[in-house]
Biopython code that builds the backbone (N, CA, C, O; Angstrom):
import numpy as np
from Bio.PDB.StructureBuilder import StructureBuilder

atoms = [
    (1, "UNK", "N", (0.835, -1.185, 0.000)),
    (1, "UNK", "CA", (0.000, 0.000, 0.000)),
    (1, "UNK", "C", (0.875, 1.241, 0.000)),
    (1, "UNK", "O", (1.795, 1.499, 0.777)),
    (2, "UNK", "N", (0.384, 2.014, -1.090)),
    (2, "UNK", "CA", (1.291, 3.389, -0.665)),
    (2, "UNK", "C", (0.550, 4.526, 0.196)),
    (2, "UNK", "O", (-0.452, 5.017, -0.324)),
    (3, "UNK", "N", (0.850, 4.883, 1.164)),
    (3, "UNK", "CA", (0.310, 5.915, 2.188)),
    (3, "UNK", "C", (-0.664, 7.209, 1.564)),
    (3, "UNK", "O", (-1.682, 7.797, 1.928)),
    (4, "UNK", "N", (0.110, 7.263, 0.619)),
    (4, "UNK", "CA", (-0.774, 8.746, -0.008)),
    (4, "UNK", "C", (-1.568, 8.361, -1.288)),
    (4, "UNK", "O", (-2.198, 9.263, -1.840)),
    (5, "UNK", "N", (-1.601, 6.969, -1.870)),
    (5, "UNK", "CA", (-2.244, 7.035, -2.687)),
    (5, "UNK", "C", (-3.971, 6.604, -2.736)),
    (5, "UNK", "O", (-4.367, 5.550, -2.240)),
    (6, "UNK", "N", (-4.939, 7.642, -3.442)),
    (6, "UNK", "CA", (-6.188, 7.363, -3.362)),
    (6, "UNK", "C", (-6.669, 5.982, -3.266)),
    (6, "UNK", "O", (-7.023, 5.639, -2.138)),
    (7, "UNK", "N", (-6.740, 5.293, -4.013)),
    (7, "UNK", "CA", (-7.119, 4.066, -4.763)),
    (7, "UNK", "C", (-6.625, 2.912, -3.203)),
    (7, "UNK", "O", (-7.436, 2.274, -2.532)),
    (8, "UNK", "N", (-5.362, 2.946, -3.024)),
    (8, "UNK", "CA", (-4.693, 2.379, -2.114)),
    (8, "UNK", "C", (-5.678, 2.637, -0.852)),
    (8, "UNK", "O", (-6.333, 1.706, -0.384)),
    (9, "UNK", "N", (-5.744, 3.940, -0.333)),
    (9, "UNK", "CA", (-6.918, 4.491, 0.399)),
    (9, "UNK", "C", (-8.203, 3.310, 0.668)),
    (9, "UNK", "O", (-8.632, 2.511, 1.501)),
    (10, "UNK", "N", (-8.470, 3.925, -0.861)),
    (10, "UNK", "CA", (-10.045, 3.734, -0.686)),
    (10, "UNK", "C", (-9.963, 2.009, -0.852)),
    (10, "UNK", "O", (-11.142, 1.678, -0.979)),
    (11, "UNK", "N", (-9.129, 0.798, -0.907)),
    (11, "UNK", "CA", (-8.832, -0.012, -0.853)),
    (11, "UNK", "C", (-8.711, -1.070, 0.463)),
    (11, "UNK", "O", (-8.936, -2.261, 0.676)),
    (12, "UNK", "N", (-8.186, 0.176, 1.256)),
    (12, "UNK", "CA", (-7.664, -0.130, 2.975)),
    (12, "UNK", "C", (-9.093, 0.129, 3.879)),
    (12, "UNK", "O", (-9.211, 0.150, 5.104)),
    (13, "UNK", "N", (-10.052, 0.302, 2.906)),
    (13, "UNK", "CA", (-11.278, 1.118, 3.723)),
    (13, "UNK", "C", (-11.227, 2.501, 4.483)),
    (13, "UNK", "O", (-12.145, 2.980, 5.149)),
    (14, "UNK", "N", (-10.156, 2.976, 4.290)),
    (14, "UNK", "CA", (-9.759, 4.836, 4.599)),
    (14, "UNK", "C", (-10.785, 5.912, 4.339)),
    (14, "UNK", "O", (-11.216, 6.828, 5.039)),
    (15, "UNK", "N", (-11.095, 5.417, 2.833)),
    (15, "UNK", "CA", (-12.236, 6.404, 2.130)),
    (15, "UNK", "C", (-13.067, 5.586, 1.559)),
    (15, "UNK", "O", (-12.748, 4.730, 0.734)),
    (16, "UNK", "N", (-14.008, 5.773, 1.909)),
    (16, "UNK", "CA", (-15.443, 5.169, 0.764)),
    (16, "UNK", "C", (-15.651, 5.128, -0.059)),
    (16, "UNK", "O", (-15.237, 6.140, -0.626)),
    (17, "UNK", "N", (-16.295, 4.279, -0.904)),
    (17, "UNK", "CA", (-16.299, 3.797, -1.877)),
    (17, "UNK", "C", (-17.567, 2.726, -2.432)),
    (17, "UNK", "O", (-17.255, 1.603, -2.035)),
    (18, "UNK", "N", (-18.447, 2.686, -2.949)),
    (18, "UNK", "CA", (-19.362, 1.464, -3.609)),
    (18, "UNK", "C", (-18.967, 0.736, -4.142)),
    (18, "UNK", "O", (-18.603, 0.819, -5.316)),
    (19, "UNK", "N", (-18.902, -0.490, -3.226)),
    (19, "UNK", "CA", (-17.954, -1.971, -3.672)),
    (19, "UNK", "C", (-19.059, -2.438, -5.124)),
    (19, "UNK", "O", (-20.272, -2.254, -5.228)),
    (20, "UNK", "N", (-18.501, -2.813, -5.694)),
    (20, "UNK", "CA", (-19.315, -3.825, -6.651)),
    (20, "UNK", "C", (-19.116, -4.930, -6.831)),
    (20, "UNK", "O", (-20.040, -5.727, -6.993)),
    (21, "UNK", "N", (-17.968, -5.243, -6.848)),
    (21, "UNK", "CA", (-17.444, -6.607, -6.772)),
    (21, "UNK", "C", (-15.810, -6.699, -6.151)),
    (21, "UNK", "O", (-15.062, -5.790, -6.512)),
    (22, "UNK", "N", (-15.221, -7.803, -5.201)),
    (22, "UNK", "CA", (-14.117, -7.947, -4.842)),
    (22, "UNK", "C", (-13.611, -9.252, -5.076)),
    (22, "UNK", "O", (-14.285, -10.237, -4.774)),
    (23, "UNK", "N", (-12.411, -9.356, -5.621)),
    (23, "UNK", "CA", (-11.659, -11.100, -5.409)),
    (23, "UNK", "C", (-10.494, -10.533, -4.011)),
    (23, "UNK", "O", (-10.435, -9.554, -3.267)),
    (24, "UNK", "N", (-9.635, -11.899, -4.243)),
    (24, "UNK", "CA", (-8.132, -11.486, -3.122)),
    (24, "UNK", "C", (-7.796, -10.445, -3.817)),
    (24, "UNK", "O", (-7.654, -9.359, -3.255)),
    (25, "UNK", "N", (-7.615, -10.591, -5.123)),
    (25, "UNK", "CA", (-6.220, -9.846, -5.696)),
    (25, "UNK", "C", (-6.631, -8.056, -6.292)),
    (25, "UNK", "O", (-5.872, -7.130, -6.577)),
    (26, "UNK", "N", (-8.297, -8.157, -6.299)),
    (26, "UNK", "CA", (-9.009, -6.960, -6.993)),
    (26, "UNK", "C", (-9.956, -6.497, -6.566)),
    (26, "UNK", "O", (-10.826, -7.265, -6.155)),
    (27, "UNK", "N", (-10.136, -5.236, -6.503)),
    (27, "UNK", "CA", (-11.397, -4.222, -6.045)),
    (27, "UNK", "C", (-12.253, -3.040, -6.877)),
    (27, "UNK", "O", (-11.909, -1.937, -7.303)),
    (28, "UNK", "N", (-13.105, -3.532, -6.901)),
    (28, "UNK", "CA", (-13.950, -2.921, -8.125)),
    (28, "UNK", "C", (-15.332, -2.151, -7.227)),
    (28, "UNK", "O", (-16.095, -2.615, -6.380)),
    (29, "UNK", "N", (-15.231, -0.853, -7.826)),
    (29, "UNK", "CA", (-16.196, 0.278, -7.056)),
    (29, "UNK", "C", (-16.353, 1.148, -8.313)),
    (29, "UNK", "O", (-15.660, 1.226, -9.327)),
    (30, "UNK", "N", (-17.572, 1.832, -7.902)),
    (30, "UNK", "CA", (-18.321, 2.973, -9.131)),
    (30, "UNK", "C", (-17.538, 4.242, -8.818)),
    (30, "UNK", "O", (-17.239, 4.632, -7.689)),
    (31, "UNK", "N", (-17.226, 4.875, -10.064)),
    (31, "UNK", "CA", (-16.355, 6.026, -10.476)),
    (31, "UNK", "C", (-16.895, 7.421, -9.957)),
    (31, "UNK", "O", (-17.532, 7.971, -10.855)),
    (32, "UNK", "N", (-16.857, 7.972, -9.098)),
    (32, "UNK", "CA", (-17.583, 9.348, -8.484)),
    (32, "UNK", "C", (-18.145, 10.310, -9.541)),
    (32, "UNK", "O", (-19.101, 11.073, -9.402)),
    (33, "UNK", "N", (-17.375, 10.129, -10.619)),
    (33, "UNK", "CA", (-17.635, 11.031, -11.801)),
    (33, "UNK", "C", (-17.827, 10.144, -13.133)),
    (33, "UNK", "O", (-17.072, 9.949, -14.085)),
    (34, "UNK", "N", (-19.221, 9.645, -12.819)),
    (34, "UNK", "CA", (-19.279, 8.541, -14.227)),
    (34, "UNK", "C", (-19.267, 9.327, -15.230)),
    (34, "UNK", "O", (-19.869, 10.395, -15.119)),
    (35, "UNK", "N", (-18.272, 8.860, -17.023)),
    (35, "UNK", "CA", (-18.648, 8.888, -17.443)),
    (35, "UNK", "C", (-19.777, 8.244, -18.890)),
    (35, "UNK", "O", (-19.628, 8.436, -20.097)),
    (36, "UNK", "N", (-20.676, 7.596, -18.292)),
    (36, "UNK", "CA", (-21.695, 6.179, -18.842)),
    (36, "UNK", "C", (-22.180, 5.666, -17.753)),
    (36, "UNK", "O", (-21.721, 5.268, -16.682)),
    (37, "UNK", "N", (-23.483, 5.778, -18.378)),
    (37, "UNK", "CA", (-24.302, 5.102, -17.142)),
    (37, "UNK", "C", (-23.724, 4.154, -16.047)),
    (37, "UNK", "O", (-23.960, 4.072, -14.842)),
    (38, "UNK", "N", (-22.780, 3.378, -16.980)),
    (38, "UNK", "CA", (-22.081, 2.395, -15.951)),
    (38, "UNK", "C", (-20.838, 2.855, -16.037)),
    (38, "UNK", "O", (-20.291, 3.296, -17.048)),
    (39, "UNK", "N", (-20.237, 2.710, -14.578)),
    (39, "UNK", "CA", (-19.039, 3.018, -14.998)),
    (39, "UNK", "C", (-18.301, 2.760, -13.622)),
    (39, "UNK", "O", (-18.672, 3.130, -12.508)),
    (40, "UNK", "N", (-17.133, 2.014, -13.967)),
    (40, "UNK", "CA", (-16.644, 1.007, -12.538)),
    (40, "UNK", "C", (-15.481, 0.820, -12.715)),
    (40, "UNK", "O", (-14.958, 0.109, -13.574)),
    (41, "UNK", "N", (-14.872, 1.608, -11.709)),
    (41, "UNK", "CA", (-13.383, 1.252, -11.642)),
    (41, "UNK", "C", (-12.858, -0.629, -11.226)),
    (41, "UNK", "O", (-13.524, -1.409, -10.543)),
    (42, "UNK", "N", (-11.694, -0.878, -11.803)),
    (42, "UNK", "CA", (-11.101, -2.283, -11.806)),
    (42, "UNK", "C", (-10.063, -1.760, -11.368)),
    (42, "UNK", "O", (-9.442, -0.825, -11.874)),
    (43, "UNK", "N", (-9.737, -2.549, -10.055)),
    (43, "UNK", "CA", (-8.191, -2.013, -9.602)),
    (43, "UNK", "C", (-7.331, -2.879, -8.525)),
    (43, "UNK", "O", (-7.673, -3.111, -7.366)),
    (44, "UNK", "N", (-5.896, -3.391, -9.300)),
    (44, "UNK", "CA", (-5.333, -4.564, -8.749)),
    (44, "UNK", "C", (-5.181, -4.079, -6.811)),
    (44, "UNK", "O", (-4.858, -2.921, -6.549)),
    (45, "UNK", "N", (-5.371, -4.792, -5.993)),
    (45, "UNK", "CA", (-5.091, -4.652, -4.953)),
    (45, "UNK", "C", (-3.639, -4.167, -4.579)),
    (45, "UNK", "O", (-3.465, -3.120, -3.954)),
    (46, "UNK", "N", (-2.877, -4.764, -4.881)),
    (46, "UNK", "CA", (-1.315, -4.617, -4.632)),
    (46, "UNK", "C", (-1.115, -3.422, -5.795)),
    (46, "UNK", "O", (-1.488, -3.547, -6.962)),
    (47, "UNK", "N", (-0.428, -2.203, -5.222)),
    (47, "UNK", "CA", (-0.314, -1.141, -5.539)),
    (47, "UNK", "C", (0.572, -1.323, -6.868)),
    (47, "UNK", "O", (1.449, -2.187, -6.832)),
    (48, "UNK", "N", (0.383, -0.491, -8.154)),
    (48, "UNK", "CA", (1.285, -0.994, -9.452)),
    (48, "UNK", "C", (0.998, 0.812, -10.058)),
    (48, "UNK", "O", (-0.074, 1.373, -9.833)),
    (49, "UNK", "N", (1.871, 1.335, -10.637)),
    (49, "UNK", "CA", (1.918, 2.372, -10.778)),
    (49, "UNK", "C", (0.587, 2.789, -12.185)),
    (49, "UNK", "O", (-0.222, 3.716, -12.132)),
    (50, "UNK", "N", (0.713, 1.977, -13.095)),
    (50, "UNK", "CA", (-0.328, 1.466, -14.135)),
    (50, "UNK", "C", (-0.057, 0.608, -15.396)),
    (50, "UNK", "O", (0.848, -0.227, -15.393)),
    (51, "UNK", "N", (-0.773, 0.799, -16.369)),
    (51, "UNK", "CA", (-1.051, -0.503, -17.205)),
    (51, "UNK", "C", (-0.389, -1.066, -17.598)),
    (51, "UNK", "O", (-0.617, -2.263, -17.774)),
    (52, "UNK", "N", (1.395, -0.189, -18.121)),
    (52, "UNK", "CA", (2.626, -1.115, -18.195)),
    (52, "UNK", "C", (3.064, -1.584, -17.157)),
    (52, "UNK", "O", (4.066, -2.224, -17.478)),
    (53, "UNK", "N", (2.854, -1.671, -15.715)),
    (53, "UNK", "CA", (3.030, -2.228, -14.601)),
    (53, "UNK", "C", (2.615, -2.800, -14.863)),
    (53, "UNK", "O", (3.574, -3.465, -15.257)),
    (54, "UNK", "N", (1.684, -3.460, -15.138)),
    (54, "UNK", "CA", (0.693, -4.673, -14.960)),
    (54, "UNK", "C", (1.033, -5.559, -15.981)),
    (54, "UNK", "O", (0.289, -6.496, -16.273)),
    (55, "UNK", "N", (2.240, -5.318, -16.631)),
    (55, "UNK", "CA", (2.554, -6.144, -17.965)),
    (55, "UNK", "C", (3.260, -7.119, -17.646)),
    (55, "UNK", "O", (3.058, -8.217, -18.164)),
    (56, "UNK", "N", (4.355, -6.896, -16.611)),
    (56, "UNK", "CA", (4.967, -7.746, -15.864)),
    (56, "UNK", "C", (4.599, -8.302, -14.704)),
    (56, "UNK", "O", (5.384, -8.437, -13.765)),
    (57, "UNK", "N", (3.378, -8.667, -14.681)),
    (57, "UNK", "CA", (2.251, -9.172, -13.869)),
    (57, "UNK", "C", (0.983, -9.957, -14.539)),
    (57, "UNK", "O", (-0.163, -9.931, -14.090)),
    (58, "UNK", "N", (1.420, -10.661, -15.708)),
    (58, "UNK", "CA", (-0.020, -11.237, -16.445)),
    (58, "UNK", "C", (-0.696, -12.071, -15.433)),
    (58, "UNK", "O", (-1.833, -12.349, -15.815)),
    (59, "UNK", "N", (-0.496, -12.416, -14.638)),
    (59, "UNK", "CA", (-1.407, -13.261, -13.925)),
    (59, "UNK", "C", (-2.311, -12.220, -12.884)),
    (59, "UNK", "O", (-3.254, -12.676, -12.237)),
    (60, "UNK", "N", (-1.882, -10.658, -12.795)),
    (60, "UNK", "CA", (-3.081, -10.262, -11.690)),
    (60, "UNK", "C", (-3.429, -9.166, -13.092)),
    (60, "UNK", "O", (-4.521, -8.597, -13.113)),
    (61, "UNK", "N", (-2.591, -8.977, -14.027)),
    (61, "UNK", "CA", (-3.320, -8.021, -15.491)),
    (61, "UNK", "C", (-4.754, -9.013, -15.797)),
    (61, "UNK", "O", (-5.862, -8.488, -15.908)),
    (62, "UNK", "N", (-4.556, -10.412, -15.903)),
    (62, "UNK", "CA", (-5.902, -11.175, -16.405)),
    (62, "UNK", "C", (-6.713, -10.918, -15.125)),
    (62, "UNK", "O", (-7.751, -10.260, -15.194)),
    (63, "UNK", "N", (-6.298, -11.386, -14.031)),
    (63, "UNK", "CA", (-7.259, -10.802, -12.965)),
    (63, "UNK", "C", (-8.240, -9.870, -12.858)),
    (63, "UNK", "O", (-9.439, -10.083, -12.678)),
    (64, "UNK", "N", (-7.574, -8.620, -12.997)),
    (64, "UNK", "CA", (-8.349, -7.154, -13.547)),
    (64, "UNK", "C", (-8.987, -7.552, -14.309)),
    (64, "UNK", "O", (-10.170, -7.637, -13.981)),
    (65, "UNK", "N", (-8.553, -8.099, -15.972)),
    (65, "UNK", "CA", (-9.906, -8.243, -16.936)),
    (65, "UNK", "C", (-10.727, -9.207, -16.493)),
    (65, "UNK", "O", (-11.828, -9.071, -17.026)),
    (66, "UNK", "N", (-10.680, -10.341, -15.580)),
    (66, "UNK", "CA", (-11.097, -11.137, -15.637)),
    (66, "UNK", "C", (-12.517, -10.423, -14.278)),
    (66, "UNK", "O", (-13.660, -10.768, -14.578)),
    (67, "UNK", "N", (-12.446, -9.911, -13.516)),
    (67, "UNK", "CA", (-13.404, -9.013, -12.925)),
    (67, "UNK", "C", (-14.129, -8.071, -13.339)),
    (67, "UNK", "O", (-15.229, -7.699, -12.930)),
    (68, "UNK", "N", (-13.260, -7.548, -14.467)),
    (68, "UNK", "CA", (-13.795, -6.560, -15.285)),
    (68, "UNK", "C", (-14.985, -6.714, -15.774)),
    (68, "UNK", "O", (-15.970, -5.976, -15.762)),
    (69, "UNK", "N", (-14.637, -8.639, -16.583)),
    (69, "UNK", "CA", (-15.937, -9.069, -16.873)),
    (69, "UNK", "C", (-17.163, -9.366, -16.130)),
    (69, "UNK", "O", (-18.323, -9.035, -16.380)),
    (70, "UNK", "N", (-16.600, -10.166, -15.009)),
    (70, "UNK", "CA", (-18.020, -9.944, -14.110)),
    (70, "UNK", "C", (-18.516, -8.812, -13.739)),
    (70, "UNK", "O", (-19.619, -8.918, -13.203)),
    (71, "UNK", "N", (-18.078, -7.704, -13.836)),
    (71, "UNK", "CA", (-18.619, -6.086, -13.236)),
    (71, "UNK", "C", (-19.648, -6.288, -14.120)),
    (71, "UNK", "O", (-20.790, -6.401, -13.674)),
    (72, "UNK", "N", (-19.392, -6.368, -15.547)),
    (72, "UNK", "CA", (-20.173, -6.568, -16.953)),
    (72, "UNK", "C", (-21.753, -6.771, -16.804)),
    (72, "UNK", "O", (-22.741, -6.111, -17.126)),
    (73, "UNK", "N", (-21.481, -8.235, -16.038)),
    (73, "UNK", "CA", (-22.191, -9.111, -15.921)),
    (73, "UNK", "C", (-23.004, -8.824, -14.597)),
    (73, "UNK", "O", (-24.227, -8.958, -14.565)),
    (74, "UNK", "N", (-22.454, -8.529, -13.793)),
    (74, "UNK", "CA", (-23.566, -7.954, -12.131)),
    (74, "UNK", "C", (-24.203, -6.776, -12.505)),
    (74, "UNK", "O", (-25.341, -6.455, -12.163)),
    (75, "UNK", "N", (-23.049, -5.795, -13.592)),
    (75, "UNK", "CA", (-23.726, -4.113, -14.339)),
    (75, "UNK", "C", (-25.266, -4.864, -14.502)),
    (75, "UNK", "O", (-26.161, -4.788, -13.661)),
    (76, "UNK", "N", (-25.334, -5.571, -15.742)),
    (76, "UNK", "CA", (-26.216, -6.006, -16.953)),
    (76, "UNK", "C", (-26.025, -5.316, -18.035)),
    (76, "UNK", "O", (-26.961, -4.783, -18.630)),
    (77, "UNK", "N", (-24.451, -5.222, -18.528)),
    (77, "UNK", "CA", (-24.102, -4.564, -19.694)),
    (77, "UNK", "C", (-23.308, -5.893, -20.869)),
    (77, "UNK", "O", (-22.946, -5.652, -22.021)),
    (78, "UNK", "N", (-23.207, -7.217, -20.181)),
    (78, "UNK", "CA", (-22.355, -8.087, -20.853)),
    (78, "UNK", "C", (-23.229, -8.411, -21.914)),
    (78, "UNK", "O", (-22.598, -8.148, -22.937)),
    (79, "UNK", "N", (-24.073, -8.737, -22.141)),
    (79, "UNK", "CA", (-25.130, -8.841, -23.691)),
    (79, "UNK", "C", (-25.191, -7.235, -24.631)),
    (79, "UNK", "O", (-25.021, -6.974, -25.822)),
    (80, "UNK", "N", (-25.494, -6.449, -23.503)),
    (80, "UNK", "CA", (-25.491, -5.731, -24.756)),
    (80, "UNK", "C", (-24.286, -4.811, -25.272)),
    (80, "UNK", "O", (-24.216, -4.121, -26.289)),
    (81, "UNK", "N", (-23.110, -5.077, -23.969)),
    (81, "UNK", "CA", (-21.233, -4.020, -24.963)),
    (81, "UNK", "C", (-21.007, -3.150, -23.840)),
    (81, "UNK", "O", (-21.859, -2.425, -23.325)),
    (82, "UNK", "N", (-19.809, -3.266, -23.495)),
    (82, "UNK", "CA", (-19.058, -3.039, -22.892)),
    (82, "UNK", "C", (-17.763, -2.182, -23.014)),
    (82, "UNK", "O", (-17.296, -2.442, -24.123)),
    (83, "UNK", "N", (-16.972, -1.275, -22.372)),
    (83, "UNK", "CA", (-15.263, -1.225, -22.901)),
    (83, "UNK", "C", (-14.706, -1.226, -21.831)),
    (83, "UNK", "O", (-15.073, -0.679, -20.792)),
    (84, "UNK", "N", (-13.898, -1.768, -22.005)),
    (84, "UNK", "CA", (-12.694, -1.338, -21.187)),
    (84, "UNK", "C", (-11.554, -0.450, -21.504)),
    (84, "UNK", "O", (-11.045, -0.485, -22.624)),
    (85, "UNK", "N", (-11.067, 0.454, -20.452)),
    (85, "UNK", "CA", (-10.319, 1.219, -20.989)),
    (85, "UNK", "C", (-9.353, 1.460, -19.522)),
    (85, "UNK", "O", (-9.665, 1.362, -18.336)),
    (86, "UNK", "N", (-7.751, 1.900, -20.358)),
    (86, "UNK", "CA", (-6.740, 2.041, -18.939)),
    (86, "UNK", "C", (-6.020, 3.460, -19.302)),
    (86, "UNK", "O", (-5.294, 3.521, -20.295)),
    (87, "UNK", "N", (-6.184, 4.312, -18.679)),
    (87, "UNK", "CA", (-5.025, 4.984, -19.046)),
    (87, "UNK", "C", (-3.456, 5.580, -18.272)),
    (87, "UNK", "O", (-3.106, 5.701, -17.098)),
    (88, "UNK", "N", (-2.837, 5.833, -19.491)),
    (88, "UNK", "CA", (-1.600, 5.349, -19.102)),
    (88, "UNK", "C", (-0.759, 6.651, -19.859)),
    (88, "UNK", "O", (-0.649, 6.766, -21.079)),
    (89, "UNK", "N", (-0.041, 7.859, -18.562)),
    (89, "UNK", "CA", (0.816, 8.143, -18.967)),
    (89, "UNK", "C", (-0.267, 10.116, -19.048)),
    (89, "UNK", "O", (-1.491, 10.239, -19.024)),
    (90, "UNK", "N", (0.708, 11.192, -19.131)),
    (90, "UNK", "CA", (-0.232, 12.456, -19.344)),
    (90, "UNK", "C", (-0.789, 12.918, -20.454)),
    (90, "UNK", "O", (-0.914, 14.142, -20.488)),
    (91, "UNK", "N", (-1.200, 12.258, -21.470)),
    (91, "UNK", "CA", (-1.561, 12.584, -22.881)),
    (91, "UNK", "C", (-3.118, 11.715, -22.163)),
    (91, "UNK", "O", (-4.190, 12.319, -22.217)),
    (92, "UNK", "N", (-3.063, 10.689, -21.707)),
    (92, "UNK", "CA", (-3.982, 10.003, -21.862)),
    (92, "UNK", "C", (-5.016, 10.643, -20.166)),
    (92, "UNK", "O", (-5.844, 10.008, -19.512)),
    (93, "UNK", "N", (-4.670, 11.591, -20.020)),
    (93, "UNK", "CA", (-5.440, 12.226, -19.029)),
    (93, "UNK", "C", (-5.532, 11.618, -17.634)),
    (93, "UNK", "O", (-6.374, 12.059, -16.852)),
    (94, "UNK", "N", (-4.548, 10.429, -17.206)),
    (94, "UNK", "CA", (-4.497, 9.822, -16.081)),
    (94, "UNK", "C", (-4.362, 10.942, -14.626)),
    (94, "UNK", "O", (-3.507, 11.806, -14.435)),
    (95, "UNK", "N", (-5.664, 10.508, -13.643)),
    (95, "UNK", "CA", (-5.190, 11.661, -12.559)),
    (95, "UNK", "C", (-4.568, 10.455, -11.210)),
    (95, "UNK", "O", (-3.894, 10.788, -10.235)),
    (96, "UNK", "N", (-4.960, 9.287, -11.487)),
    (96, "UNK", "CA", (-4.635, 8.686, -10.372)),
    (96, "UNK", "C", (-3.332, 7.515, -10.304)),
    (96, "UNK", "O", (-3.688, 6.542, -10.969)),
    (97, "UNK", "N", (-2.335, 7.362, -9.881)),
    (97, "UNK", "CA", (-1.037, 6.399, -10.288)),
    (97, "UNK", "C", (-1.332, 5.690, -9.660)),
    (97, "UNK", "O", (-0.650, 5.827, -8.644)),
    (98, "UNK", "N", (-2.131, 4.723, -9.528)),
    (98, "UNK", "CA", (-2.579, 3.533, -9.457)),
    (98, "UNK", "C", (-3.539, 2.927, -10.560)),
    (98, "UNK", "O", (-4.640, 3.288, -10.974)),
    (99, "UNK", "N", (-2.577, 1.705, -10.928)),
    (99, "UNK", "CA", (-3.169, 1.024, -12.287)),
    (99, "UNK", "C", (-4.872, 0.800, -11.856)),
    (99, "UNK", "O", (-5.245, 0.578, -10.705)),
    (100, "UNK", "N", (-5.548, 0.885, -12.745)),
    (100, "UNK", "CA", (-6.914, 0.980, -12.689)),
    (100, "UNK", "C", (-7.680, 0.894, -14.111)),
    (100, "UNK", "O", (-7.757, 1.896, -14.822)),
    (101, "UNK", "N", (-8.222, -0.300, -14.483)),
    (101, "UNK", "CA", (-9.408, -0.240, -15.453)),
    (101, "UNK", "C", (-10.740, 0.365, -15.478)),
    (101, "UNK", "O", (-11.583, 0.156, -14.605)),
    (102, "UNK", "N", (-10.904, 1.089, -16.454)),
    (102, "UNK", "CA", (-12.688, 1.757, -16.347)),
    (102, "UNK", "C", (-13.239, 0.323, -16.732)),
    (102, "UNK", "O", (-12.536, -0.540, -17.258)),
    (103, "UNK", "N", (-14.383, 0.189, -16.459)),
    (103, "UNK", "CA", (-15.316, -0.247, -17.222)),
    (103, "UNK", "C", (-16.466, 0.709, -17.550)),
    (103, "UNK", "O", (-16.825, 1.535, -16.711)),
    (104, "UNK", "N", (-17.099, 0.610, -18.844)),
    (104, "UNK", "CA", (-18.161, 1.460, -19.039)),
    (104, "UNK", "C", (-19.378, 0.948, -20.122)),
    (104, "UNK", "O", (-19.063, 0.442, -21.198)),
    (105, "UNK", "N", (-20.868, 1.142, -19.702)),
    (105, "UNK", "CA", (-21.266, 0.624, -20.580)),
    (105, "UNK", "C", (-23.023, 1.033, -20.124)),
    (105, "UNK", "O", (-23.143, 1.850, -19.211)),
    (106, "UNK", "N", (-23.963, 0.620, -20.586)),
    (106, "UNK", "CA", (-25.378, 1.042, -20.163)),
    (106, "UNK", "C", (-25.817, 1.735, -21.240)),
    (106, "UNK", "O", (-27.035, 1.919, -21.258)),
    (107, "UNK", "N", (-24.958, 2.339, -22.480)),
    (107, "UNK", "CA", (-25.732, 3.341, -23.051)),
    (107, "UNK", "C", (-24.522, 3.031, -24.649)),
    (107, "UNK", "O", (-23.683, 2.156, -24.866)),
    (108, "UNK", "N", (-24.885, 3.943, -25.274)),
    (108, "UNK", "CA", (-23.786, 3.751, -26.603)),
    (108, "UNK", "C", (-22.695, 4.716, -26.660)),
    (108, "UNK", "O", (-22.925, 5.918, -26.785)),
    (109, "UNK", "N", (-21.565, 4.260, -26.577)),
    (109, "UNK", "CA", (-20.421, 5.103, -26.133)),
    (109, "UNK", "C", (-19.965, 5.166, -27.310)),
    (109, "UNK", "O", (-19.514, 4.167, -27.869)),
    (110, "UNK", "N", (-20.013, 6.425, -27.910)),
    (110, "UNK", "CA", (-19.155, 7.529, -28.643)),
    (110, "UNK", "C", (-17.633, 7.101, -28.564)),
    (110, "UNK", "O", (-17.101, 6.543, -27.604)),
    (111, "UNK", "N", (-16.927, 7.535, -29.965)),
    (111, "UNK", "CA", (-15.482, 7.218, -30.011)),
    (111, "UNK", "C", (-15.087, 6.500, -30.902)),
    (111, "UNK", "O", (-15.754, 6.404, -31.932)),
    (112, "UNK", "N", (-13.817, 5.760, -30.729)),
    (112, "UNK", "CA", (-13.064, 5.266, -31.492)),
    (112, "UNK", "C", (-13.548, 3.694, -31.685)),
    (112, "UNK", "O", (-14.449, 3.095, -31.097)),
    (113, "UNK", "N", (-12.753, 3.294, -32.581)),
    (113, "UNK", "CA", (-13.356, 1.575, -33.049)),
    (113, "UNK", "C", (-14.301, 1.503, -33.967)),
    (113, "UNK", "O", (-14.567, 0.400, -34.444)),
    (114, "UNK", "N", (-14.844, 2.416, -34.303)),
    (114, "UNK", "CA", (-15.731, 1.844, -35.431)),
    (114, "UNK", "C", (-15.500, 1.453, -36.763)),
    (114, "UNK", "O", (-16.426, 1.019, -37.449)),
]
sb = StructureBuilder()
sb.init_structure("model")
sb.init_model(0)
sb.init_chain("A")
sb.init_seg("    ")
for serial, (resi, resn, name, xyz) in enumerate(atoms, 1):
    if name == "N":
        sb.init_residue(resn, " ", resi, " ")
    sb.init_atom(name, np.array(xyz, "f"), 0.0, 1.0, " ", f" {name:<3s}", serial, name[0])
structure = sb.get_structure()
């Protein structure tokens, strides 16, 4: 755990948070500032700075997705689409250094991929 970091925080039960789903290794809670109806942070327990951290970690990186998907699935967004998204680095607008997946979904999300 790092002392000052949010996520780590709200992890240790420090700060609150709406659990949605937990394993050992992951903690998944709704984003204070959704943006999509659904919208749920994925975030490895053991503190990792972000998503290239987690590269040298495939066994708790699948973890994350692998919760990710059930968020999906407890949401009721896995039938009808989903994204996942990480960001990584100051271009990509990251405010928190703790690796963390969005999930987002409930509605039709605008953007890239088509």
């Amino acid at each position: 755990m790092s002392a000052d970091c949010l996520f780590c925080r709200i992890i240790a039960g420090e700060i609150p948070s709406t659990k949605v789903h937990e394993t050992e290794t992951v903690y998944a809670f709704r984003d204070i500032s959704p943006q999509a109806k659904v919208h749920v942070l994925v975030v490895p327990k053991a503190h990792h700075e972000d998503a290239a951290a987690l590269a040298g970690r495939p066994e708790l990186l699948a973890d994350v997705v692998a919760a990710g998907a059930e968020v999906a699935g407890i949401e009721g967004v896995a039938e009808s689409g989903y994204r996942f998204v990480f960001n990584t680095g100051d271009d990509a607008c990251r405010t928190v250094f703790h690796a963390h997946m969005h999930v987002l979904g409930g509605e039709q999300l605008a953007g890239f991929g088509r």
